[in-house]
C-alpha positions in Angstrom: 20.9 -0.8 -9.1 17.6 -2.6 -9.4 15.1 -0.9 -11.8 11.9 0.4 -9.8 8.6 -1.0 -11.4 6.6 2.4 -12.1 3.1 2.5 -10.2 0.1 2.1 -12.4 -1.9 5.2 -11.1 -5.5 5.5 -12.7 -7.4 8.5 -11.3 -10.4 8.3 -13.5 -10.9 4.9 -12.9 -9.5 4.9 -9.0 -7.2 2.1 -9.7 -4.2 1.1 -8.4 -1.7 -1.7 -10.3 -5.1 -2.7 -11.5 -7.0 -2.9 -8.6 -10.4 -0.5 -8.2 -10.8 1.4 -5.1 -14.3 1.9 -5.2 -14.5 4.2 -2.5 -13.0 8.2 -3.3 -11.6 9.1 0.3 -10.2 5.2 0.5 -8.7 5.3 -3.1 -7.0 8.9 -2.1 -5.5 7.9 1.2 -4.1 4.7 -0.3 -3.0 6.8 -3.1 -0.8 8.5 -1.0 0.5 5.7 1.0 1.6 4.1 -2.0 3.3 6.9 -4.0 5.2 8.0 -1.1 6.5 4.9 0.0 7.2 3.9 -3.5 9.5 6.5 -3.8 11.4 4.7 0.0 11.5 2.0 -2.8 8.8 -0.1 -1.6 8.3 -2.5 -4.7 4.1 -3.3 -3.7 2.9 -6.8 -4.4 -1.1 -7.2 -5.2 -1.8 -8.5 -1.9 -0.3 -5.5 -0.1 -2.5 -3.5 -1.9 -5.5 -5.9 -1.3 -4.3 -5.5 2.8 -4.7 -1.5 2.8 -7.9 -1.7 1.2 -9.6 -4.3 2.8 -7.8 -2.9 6.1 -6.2 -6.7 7.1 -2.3 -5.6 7.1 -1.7 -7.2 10.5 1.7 -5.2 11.4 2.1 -7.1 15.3 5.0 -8.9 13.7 6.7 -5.7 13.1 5.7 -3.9 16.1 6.1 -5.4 18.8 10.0 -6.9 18.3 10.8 -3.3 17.6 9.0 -1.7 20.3 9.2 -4.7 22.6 5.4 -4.8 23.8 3.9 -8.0 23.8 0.0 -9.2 23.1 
């Protein structure tokens, strides 16, 4: 069984693995997103987290082969 990497969860300093979420209703949404996917297993990599906050996770890839819709 692979060993989860525990998420580094700063409320004081609204960080997440590191990174500062400068803004309080951003920092708690991805806040959530993270902890409950991390407990699906999701394993986030620094860039992921950079997506959600910057809001440039571009999820066409995913969506439309499983829905079947195209551009």
């Amino acid at each position: 069984m692979d060993k989860k990497e525990k998420l580094k969860i700063d409320d004081q300093a609204q960080t997440i693995q590191g990174m500062k979420i400068s803004d309080p209703n951003l920092y708690k949404k991805i806040r959530f997103i993270m902890q409950n996917n991390h407990l699906e297993g999701w394993q986030p990599k620094e860039q992921e987290i950079n997506d959600l906050v910057h809001d440039e996770t571009d999820l066409s890839e995913d969506y439309y082969p499983i829905f079947g819709e195209k551009r």
